[in-house]
C-alpha positions as CSV (number, residue, x, y, z in Angstrom):
1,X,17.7,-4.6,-9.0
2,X,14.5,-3.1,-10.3
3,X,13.9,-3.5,-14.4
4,X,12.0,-0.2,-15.1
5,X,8.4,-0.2,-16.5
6,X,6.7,-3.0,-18.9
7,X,3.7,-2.5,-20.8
8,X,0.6,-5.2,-21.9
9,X,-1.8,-5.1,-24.2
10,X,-3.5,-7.9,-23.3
11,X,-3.9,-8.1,-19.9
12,X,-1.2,-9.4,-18.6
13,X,-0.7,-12.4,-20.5
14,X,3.1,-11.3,-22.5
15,X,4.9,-8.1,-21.3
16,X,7.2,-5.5,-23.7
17,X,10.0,-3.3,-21.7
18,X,9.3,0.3,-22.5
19,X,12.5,2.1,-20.9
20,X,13.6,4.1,-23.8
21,X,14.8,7.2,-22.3
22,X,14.1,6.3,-18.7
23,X,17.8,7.5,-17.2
24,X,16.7,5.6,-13.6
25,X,14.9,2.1,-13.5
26,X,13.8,1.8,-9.9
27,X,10.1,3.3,-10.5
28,X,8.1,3.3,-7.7
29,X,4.9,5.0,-9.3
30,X,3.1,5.2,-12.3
31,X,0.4,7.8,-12.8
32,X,-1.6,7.9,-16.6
33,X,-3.5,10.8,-17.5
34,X,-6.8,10.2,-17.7
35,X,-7.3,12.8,-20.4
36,X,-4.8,11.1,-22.8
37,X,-3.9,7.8,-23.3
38,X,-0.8,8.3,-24.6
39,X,0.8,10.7,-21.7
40,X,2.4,8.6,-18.9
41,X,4.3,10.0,-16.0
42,X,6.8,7.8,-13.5
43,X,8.3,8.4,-9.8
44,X,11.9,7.2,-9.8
45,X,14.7,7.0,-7.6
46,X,16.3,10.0,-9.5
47,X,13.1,12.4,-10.5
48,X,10.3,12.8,-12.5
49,X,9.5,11.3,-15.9
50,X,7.5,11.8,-18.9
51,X,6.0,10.0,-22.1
52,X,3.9,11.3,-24.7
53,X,4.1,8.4,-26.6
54,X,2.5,6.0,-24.7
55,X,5.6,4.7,-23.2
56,X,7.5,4.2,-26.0
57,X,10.3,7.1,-24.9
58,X,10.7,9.4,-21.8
59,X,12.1,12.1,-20.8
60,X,13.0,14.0,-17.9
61,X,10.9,17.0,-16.4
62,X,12.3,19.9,-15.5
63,X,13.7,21.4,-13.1
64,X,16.9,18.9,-12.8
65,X,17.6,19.2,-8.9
66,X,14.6,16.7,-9.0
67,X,17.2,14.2,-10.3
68,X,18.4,14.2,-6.7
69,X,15.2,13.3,-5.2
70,X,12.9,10.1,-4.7
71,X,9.1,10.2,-6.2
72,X,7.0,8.1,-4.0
73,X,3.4,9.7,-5.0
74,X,1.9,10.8,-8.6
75,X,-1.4,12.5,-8.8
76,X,-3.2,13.6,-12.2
77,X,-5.8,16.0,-12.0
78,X,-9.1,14.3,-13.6
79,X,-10.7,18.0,-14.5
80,X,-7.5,20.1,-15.5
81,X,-5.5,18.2,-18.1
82,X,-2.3,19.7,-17.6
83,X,-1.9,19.5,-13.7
84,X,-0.1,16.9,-12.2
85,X,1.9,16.7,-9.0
86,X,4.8,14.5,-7.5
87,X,5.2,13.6,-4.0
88,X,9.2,14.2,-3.2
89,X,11.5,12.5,-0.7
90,X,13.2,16.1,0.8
91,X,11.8,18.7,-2.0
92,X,7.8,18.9,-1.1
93,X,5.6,18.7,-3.8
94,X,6.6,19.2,-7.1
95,X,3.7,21.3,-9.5
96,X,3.5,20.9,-13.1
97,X,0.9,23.1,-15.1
98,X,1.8,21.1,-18.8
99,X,1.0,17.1,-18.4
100,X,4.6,17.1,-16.8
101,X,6.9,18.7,-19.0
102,X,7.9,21.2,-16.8
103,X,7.5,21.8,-12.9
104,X,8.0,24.2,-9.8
105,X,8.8,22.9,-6.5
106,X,5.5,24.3,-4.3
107,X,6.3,23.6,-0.4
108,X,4.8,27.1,1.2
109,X,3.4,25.9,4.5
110,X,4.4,22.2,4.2
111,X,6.5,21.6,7.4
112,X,7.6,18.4,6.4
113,X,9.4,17.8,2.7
114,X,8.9,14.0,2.8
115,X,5.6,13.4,0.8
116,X,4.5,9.6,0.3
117,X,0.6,10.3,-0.7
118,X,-0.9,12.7,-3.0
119,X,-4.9,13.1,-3.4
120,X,-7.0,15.9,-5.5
121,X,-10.3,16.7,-5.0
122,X,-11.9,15.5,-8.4
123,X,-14.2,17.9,-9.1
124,X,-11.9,20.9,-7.9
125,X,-8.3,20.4,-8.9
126,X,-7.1,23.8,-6.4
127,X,-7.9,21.4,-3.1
128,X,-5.3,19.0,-3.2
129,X,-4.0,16.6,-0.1
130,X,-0.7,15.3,1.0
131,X,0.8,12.7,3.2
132,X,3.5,13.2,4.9
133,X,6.2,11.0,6.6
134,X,6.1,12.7,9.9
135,X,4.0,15.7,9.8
136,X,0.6,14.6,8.7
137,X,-1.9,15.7,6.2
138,X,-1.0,19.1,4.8
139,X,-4.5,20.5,2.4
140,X,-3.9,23.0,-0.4
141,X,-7.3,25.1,-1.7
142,X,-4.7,27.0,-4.4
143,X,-3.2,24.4,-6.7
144,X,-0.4,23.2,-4.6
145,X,1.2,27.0,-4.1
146,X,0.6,27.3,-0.4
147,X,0.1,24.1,2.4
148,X,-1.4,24.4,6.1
149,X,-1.5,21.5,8.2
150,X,-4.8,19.0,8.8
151,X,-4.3,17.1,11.3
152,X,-7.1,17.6,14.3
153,X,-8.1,13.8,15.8
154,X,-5.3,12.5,13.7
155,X,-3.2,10.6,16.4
156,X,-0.6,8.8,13.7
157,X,1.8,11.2,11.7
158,X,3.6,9.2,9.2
159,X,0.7,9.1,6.5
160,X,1.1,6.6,3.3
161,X,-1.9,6.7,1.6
162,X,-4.7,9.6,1.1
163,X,-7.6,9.3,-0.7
164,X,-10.8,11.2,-2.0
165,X,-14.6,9.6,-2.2
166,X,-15.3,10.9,-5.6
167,X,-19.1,10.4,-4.6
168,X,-18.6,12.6,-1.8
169,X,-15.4,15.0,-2.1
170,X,-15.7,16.2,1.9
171,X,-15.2,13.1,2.8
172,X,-11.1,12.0,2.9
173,X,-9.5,8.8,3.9
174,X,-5.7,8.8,5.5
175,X,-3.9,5.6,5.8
176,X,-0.9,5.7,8.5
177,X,2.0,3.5,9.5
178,X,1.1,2.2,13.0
179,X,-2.7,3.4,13.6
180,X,-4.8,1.9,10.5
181,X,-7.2,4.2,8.7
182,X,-8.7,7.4,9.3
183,X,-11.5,9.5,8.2
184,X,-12.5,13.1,7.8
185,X,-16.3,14.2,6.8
186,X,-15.4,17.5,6.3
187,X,-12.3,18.2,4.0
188,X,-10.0,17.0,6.5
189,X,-10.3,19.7,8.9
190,X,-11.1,17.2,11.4
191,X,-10.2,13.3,11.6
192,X,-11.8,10.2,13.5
193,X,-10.3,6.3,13.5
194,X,-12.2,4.4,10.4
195,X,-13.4,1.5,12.5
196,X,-10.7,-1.1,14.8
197,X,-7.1,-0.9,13.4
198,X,-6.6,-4.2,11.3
199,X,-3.7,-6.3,10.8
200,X,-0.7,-4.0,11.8
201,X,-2.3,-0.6,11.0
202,X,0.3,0.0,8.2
203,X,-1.7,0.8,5.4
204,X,-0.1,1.4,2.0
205,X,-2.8,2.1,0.2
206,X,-6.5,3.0,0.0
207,X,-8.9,3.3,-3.0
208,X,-12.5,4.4,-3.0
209,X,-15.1,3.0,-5.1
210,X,-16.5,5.8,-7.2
211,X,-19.5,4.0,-8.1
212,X,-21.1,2.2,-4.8
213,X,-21.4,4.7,-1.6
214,X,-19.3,3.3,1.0
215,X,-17.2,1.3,-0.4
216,X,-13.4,1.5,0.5
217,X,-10.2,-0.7,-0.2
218,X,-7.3,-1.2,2.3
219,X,-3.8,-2.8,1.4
220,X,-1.1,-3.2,3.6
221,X,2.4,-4.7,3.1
222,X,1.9,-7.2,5.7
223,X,-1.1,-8.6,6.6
224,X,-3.4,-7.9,3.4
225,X,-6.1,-6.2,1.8
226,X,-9.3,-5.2,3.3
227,X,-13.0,-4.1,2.2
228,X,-15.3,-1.8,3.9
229,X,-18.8,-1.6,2.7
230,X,-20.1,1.1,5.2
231,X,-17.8,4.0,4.5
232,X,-14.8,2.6,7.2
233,X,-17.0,1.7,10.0
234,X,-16.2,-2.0,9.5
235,X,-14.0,-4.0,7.1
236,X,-13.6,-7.7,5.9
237,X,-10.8,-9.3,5.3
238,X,-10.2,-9.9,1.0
239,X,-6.7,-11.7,1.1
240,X,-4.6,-12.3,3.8
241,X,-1.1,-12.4,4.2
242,X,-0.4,-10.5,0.8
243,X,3.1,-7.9,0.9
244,X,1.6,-5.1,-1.1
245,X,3.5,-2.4,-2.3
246,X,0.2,-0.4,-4.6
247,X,-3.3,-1.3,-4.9
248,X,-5.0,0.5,-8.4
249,X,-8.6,0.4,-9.2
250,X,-9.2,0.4,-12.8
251,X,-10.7,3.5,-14.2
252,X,-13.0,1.5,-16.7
253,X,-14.7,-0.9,-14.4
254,X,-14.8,-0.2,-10.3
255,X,-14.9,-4.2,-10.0
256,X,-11.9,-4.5,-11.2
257,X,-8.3,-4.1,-8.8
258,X,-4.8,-4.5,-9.2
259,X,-2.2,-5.6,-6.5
260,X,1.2,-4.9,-6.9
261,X,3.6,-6.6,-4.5
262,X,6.4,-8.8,-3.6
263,X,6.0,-11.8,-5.4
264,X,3.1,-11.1,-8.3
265,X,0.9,-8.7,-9.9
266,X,-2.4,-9.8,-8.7
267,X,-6.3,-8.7,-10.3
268,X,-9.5,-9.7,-9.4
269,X,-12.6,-8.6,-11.6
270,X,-15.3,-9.1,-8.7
271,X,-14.2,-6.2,-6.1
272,X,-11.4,-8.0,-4.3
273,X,-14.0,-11.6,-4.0
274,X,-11.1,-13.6,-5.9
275,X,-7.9,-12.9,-7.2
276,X,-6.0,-14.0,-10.1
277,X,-2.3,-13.9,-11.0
278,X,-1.0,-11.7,-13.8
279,X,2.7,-12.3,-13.8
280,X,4.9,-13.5,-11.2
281,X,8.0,-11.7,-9.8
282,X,7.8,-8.0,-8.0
283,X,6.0,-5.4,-9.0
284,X,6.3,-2.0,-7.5
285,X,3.0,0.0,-9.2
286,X,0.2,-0.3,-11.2
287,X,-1.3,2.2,-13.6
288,X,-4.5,1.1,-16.4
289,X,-4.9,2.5,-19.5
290,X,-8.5,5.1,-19.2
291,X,-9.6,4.0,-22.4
292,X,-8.5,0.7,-23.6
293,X,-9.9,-2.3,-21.8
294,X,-6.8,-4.8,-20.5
295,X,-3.8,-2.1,-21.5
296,X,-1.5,-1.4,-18.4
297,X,1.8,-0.7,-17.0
298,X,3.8,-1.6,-14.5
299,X,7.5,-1.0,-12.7
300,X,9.4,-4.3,-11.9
């Protein structure tokens, strides 16, 4: 039984329960806006959630048929403060315009209402990128309000994972169930295989570093978590045999990741080199505070 969302303040060493509010505890994703500290949204078995007070109470978001639905995938738009979207289990994407508040269902073109990933282009918050179980990529270029499919070279149609390079926005990572990771260098109108498929080819998640070119981050829930230096060409393995559920880069220092997963929160402060344990015990997702160095949450 999951235990709803925990907050430290000091890295990890003690935890506090912050589930005030929260009416459902099995939180599969976290998402902190990077605009406020103190506004923190979470996925849940039964809808979307919504603190303003750093955690300390939550509330539900509007419109209540989202009770009814799993949130697998949270994206916060890093240039428009008040946009944030939720990746829905049957609904599409959900679209809210106020840091969360309140939100429209926007599935117009999306052929497939099972959404596990969620990506925005960071320095345009109208192109927007989702993962589907089934269908693909589906790209937005209007906030979310209409979806066409982008899938050319993609051979793999359950997608888990989507990401942006922030150093170079045309260029778009997918991670799939069965077939590893693919790229696209041109805002995912086309897609080629990013290097051999590793482990299983389930990849959970993938996370760009925003400050070296070419660096990427793979986790899967079976056989690990991988590093590419040359932009997906090639990738080493970082730790082996690790059941990942999220892997989060912390906004403050690109050195620094967190791995959420069966047994343990891991973090390693050297790009993936080492790893050090956190807590022990499963943890579902990872989000870091975007101001205050060693301040994060996390769903157990």
């Amino acid at each position: 039984m999951q235990e709803g969302v925990f907050k430290s303040t000091n890295g990890g060493g003690t935890w506090t329960p912050m589930n005030t509010g929260l009416g459902n505890l099995a939180v599969h994703t976290l998402a902190m806006s990077p605009h406020n500290p103190a506004h923190l949204c979470v996925g849940t078995d039964g809808g979307l959630f919504l603190s303003t007070d750093a955690g300390s109470s939550w509330s539900p978001t509007a419109p209540a048929e989202l009770a009814n639905h799993y949130i697998y995938a949270l994206a916060w738009s890093e240039t428009a403060p008040g946009v944030i979207l939720a990746g829905t289990m049957g609904a599409g994407v959900l679209r809210s315009l106020d840091g969360g508040m309140t939100g429209s269902i926007c599935a117009t073109g999306l052929l497939n209402s099972n959404v596990y990933a969620l990506a925005l282009d960071p320095t345009n918050p109208s192109t927007i990128y989702a993962g589907t179980w089934g269908a693909g990529v589906f790209k937005s270029t209007d906030g979310g309000a209409n979806w066409s499919p982008s899938n050319a070279g993609l051979s793999e149609y359950h997608v888990l994972s989507v990401a942006v390079d922030p150093n170079n926005p045309a260029t778009v990572f997918a991670g799939t169930y069965a077939k590893g990771v693919f790229k696209s260098i041109d805002g995912g109108r086309t897609w080629t295989p990013a290097g051999a498929i590793f482990g299983d080819g389930w990849i959970k998640s993938i996370a760009v570093d925003p400050v070296t070119p070419g660096v990427v981050f793979a986790g899967t829930p079976t056989t690990g978590v991988f590093k590419s230096y040359d932009g997906g060409a090639t990738w080493q393995t970082l730790l082996s045999s690790s059941c990942l559920y999220q892997m989060v880069m912390d906004p403050l220092n690109h050195e620094t990741l967190y791995i959420a997963g069966c047994s343990a929160l891991l973090k390693s402060t050297d790009g993936g080199a080492t790893w050090n344990l956190c807590t022990s015990g499963k943890t579902y997702a990872v989000a870091c505070d975007p101001v205050t160095p060693n301040v994060f949450w996390v769903s157990m």
